[in-house]
N, C-alpha and C positions, 0 to 999 in steps of 0.2 A: 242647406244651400251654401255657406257657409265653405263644405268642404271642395264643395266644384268652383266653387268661384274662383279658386285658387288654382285651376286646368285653366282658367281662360286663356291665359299670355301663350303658355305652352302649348297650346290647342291652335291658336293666331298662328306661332311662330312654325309649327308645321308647314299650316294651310293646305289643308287636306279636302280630297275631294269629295269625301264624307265622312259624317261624322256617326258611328256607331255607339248607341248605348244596349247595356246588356243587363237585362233586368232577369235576375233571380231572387226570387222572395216568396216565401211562405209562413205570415206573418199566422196566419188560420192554425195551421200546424205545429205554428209555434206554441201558441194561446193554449193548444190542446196539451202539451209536453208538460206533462207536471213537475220535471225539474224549473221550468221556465217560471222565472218571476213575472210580479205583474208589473213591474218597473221596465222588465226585457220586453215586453210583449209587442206586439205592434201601433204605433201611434196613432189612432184612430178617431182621437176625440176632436171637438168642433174647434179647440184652440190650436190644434195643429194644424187644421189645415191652411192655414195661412202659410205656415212654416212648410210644406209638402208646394202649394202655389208658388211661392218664393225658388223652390227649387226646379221647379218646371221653366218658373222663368228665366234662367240661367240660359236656358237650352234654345226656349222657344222665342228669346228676345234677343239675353246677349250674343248670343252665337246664331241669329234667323238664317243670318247668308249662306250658312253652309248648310247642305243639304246631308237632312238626318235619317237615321233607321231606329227603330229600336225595334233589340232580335229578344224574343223573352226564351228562357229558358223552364221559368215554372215562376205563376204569378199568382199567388195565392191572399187575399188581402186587402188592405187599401193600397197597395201597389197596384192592383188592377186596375183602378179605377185612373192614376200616375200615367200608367202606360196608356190610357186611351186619351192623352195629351200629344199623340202623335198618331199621323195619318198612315206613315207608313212603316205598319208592325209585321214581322215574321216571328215564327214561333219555330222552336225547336220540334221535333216528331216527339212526343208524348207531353208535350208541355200542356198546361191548365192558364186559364183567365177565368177567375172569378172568386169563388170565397167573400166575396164582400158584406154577407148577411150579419156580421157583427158589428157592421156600422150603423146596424138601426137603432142600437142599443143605447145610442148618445143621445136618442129623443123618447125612445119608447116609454123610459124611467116616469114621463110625466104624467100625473093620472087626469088632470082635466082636460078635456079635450079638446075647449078653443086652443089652447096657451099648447097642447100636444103635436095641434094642427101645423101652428105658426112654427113651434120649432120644428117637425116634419120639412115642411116648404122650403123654408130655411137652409136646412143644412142637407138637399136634396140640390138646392139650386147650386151650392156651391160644390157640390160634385157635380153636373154637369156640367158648371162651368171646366172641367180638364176635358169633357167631351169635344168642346165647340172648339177648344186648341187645336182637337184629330179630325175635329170633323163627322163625328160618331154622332149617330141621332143618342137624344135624350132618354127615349125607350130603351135602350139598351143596358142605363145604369141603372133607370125603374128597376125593368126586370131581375137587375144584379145582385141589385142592394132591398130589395123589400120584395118578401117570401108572396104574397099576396097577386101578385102579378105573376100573369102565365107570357109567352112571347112566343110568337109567329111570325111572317116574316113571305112576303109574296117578291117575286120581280119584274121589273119593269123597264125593259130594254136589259141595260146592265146594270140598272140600280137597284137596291134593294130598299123597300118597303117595309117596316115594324110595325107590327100592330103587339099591345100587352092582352091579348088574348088567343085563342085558336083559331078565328076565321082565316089568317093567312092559307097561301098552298101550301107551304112547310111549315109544321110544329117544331118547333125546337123544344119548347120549355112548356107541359102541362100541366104542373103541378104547382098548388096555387098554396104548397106548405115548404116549400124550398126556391134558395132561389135560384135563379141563372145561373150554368158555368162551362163555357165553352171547351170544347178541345181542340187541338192545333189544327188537325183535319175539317171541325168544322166551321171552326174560327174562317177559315181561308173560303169554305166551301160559301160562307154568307159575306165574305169580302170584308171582314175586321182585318184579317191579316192577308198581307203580299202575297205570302206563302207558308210552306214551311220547311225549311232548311234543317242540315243534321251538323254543318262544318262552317268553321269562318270562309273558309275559301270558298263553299258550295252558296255562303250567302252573297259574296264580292262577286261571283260571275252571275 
């Protein structure tokens, strides 16, 4: 946060009639790369995320007034989880949202299972809290972030409905050994994303 806080003045003295953020990250993929250190890797553990909230806050406080976008180009990671700190996301045509199943790994390590539960809860609540930023129901980071949960998804008027099972009318996600990961077609198709755009300019008209 740290390094945006330092756009603020220059973001101000613009005064722009929006403000685009452009999230490319494949933190998943990194992890996978076996030149990839585990110091490079993505920061995923429960003391960052403060450090990740901090940085949201930049966006979603100090700069509220101006109205934001963020366009993903491939979001692989606890970035995804970043990006659903804002309501209104585009995606590029083949981009991804999701990859987050590696953040189980900050609680799963503990083997008793009350003290497994609490940290479970814990560090679920504080990933949904970048939901309630976008406006993203809660189900949608279950489904993301823990293999266990399947996600369906019914409508109602123009709103859409999540259920972490298959009763919904549309399945998205039935498989209850992986988890959630959207593509930009269907990202838009369940109303995560605005759209999804190929050009700066095809996103600004």
């Amino acid at each position: 946060h740290e390094v945006y806080e330092k756009f603020i003045e220059d973001v101000r003295a613009h005064d722009p009639d929006y403000l685009i953020i452009v999230m490319d990250c494949k933190d998943r993929e990194d992890r996978l790369a076996s030149r990839i250190g585990r110091e490079e890797a993505g920061l995923n553990r429960s003391n960052h995320l403060d450090m990740y909230r901090d940085l949201v806050a930049v966006f979603r406080h100090e700069l509220r007034d101006i109205p934001q976008v963020l366009w993903i180009e491939d979001s692989l990671g606890i970035s995804s989880v970043i990006a659903m700190s804002w309501e209104n996301i585009y995606m590029k045509p083949g981009a991804r949202l999701g990859g987050i199943s590696g953040a189980a790994a900050t609680f799963d390590f503990v083997q008793d299972p009350e003290v497994h539960a609490k940290f479970r809860e814990g560090y679920m609540g504080w990933l949904k809290g970048f939901a309630e930023y976008g406006g993203h129901s809660h189900d949608i980071i279950n489904a993301m972030v823990l293999p266990e949960y399947k996600l369906s998804a019914s409508w109602k008027g123009r709103d859409v409905t999540w259920r972490l099972d298959t009763k919904g009318e549309y399945i998205v996600d039935d498989n209850d050994k992986a988890t959630t990961e959207f593509q930009a077609r269907t990202a838009e198709n369940f109303c995560i994303s605005k759209g999804t755009v190929e050009t700066m300019d095809d996103l600004a008209l």
